[in-house]
C-alpha positions as CSV (number, residue, x, y, z in Angstrom):
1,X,-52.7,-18.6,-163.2
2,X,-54.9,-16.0,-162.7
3,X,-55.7,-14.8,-166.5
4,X,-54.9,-15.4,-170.0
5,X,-54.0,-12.3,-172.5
6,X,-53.1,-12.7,-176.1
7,X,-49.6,-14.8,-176.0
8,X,-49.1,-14.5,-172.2
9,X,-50.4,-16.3,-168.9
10,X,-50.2,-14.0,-166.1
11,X,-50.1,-15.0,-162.2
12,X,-48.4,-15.6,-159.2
13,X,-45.0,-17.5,-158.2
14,X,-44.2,-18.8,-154.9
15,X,-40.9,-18.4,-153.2
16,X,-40.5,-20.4,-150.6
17,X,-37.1,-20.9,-148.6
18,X,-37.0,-22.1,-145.1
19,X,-39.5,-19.8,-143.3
20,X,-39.2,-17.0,-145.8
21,X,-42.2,-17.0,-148.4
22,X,-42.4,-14.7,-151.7
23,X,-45.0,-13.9,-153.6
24,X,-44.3,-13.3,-157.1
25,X,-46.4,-11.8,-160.0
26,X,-45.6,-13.4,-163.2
27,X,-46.5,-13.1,-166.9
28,X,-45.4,-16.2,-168.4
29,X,-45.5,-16.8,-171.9
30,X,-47.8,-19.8,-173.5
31,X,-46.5,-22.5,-175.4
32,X,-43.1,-24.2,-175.8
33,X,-40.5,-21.7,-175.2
34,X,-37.1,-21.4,-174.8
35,X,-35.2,-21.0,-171.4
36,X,-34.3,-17.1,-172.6
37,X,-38.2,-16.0,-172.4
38,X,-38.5,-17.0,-168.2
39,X,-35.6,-14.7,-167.6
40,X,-37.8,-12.4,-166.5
41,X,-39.5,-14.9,-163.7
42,X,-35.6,-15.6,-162.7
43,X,-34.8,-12.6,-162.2
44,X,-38.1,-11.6,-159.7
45,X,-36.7,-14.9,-157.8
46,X,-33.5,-13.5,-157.5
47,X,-34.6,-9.6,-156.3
48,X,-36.7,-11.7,-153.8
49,X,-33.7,-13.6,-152.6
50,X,-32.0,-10.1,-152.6
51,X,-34.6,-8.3,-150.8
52,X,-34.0,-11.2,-147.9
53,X,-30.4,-10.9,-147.6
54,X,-30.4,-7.2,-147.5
55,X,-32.8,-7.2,-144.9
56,X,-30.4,-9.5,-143.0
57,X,-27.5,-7.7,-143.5
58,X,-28.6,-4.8,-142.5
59,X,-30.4,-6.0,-139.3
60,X,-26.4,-7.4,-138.1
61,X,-25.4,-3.7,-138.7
62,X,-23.8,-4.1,-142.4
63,X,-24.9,-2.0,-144.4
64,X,-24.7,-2.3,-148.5
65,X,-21.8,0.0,-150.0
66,X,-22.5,-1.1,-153.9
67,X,-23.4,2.3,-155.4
68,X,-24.1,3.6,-158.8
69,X,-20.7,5.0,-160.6
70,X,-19.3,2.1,-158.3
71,X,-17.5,-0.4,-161.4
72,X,-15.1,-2.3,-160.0
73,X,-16.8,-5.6,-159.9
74,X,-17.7,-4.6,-163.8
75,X,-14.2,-5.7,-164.6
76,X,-14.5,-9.5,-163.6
77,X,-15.3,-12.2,-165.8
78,X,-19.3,-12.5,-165.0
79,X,-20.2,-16.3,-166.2
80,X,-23.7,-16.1,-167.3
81,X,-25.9,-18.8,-169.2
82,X,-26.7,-19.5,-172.4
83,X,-30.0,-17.7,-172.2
84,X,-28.9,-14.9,-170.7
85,X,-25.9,-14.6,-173.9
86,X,-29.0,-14.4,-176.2
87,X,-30.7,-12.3,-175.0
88,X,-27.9,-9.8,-174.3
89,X,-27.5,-10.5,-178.0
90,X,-31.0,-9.5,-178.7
91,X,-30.8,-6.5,-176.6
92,X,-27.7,-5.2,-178.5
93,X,-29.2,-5.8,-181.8
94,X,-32.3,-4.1,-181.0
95,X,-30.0,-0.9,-179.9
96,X,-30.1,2.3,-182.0
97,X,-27.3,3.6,-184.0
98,X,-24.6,4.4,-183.2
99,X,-25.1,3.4,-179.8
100,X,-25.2,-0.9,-181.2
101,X,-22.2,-0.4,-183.5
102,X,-20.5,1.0,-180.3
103,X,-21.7,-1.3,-178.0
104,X,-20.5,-4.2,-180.7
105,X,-17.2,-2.8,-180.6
106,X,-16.6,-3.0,-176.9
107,X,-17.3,-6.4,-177.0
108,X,-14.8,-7.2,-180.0
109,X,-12.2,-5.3,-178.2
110,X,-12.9,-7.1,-174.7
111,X,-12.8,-10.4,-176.4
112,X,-9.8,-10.0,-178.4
113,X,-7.9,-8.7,-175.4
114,X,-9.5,-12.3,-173.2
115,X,-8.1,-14.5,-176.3
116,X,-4.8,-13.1,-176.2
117,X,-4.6,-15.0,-172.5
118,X,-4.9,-18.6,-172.0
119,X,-8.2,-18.1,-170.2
120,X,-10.5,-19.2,-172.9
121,X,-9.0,-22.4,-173.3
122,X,-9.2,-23.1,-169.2
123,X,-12.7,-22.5,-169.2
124,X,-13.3,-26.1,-170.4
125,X,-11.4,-27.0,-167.2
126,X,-13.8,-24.9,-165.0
127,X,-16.6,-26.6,-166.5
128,X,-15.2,-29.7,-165.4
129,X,-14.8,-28.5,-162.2
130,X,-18.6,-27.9,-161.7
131,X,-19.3,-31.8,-161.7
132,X,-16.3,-33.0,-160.2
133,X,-16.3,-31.1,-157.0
134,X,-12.8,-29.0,-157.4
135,X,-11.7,-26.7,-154.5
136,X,-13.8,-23.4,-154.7
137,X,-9.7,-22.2,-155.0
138,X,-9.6,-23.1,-158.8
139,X,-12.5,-20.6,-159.6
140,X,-10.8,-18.3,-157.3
141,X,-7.6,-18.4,-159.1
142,X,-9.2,-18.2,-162.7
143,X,-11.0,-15.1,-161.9
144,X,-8.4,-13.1,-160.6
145,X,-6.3,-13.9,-163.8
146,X,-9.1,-12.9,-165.9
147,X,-10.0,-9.4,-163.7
148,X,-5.9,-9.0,-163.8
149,X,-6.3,-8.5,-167.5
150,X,-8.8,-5.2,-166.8
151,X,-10.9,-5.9,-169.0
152,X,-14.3,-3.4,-168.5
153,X,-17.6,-5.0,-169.0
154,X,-19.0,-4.0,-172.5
155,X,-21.9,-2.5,-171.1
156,X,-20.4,-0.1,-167.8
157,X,-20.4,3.5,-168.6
158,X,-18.9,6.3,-166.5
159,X,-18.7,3.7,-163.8
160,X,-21.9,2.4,-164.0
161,X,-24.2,-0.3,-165.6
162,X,-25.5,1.1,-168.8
163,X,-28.1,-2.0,-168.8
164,X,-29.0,-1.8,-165.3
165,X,-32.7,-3.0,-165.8
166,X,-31.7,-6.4,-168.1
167,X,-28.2,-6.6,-166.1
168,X,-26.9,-10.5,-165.6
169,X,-28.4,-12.8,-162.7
170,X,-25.2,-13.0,-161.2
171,X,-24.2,-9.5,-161.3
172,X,-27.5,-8.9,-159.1
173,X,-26.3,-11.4,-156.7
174,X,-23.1,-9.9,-156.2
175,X,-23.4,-7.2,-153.2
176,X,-21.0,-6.5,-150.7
177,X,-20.6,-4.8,-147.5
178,X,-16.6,-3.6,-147.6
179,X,-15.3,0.2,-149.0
180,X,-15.1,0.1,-152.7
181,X,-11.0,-0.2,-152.5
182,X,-11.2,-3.6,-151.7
183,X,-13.2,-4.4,-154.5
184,X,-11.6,-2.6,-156.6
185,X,-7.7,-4.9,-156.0
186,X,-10.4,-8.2,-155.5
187,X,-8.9,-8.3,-152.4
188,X,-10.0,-11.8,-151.3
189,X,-10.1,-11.2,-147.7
190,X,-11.4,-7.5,-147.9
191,X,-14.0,-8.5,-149.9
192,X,-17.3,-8.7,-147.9
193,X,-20.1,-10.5,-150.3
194,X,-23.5,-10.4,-148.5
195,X,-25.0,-14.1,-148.9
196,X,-28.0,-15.0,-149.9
197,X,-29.8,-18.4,-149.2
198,X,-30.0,-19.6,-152.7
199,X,-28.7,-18.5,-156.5
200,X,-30.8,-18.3,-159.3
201,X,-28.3,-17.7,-161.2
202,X,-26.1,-21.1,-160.7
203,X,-30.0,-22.7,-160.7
204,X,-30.0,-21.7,-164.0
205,X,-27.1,-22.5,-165.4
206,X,-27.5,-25.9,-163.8
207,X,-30.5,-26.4,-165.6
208,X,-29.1,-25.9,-168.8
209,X,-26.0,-28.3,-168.4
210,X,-28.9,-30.8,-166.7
211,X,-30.9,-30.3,-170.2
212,X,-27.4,-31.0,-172.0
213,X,-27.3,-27.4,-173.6
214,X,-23.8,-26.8,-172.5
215,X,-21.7,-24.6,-169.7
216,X,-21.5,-20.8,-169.1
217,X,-19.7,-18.7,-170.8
218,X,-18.3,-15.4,-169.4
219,X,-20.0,-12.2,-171.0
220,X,-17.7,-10.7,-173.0
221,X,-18.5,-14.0,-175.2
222,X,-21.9,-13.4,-175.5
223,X,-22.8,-12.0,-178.5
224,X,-20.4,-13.7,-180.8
225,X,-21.7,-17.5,-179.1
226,X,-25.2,-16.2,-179.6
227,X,-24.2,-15.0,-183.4
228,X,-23.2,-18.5,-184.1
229,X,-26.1,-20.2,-182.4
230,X,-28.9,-18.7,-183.7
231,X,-31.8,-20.8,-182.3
232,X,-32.2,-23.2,-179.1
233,X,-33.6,-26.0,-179.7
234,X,-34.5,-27.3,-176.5
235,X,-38.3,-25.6,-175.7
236,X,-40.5,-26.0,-172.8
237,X,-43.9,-24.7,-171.0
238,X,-42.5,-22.0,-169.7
239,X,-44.2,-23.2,-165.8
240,X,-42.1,-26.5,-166.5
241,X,-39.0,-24.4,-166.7
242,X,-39.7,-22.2,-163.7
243,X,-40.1,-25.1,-161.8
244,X,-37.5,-27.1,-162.4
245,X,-35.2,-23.9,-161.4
246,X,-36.9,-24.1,-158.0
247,X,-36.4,-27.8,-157.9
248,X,-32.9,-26.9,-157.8
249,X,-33.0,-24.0,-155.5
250,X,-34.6,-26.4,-153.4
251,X,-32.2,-29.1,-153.3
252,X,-29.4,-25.8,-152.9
253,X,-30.8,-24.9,-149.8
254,X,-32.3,-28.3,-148.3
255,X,-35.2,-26.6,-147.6
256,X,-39.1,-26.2,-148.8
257,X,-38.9,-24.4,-152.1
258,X,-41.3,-24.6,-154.2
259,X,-43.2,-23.0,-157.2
260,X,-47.1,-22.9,-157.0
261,X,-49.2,-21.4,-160.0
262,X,-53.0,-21.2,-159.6
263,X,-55.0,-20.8,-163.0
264,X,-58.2,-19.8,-163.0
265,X,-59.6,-19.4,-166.5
């Protein structure tokens, strides 16, 4: 790292993936922490991976239609991690009135209108399905039940992220290419996703069912989970976390990935 301030280690990050190299400037924080406080390093991975596959896509002539006041991928179930659920918590909670009690209310709403399907309970079975190597069909089929319900994301607002800057890894993953119309049915063959080389998101829920703290969750669920599970009790150096999510990304992409941090105190 390249300096030490207060409760923080700042520095630099290396993404590497095949030839593509990224270099990141991080403030870590000291000590044993839980996976929620490197959010912030996975999400600079990720807007690296992003800033790649952009480029790509529009070098073959595709250009990005995702726009703001754009929702239609706001309605689908968005699994996120157990880090990420607290600290969507923490975010609500630190909200203003009445902007929290409304914010609280969409997400009572959204999850009373999820539970009145069967989806909750065949969550279990797509947690299964990570491990046992199920056709990418049964996720398929489970997430165009769930967007059939229209169920809005808690946080979109005239069409638009309301939480833009602390939005889900996932949800910054997911760009596409195709008129919003398609996206708007989940047209599976209209639907043009623009790849990226590795997730950060899937790194990092992988890491947590690797360090036995359970499976995603989709969103909506998110702030009563994190209500009932106050405190994590797995905590690492925040470095070891970091790079055992590029471990991953680099056994995702069978390529060099790596993460280097030089200190220098």
């Amino acid at each position: 790292m390249t300096g030490i301030d207060g409760d923080s280690i700042k520095g630099t990050i290396q993404l590497r993936i095949g030839e593509q190299v990224a270099t990141l400037q991080a403030t870590l924080p000291r000590g044993d922490v839980e996976l929620a406080e490197v959010l912030p390093a996975a999400r600079q991975m990720t807007e690296a991976l992003i800033k790649w596959a952009v480029a790509d896509s529009e070098a073959a002539g595709k250009a990005i239609s995702c726009r703001a006041g754009c929702g239609a991928c706001c309605r689908q179930a968005v699994p996120i991690s157990h880090a990420e659920a607290r600290r969507l918590y923490k975010l609500v909670d630190e909200m203003a009135e009445p902007r929290r009690s409304v914010v609280k209310g969409r997400f009572t709403r959204a999850l009373a209108r999820v539970r009145e399907s069967d989806l909750l309970q065949r969550q279990a079975d797509l947690a299964a399905a990570e491990t046992d190597g199920r056709p990418q069909d049964y996720y398929h089929e489970w997430g165009k039940a769930y967007f059939q319900l229209g169920v809005a994301c808690p946080f979109l607002e005239d069409e638009s992220c309301s939480i833009h800057p602390e939005r889900p890894l996932i949800c910054r993953e997911y760009l596409v290419t195709n008129p919003a119309s398609e996206c708007a049915t989940l047209s599976r063959d209209g639907i043009q996703r623009v790849p990226i080389k590795a997730s950060v998101s899937k790194a990092v829920r992988k890491l947590e069912r690797d360090s036995g703290m359970g499976h995603w969750m989709p969103l909506v669920m998110a702030l009563e989970w994190a209500a009932s599970h106050p405190a994590e009790t797995k905590r690492r150096p925040a470095l070891d976390w970091v790079r055992s999510l590029q471990r991953i990304l680099g056994r995702k992409v069978r390529a060099a990935s790596e993460a280097v941090v030089t200190r220098n105190d």
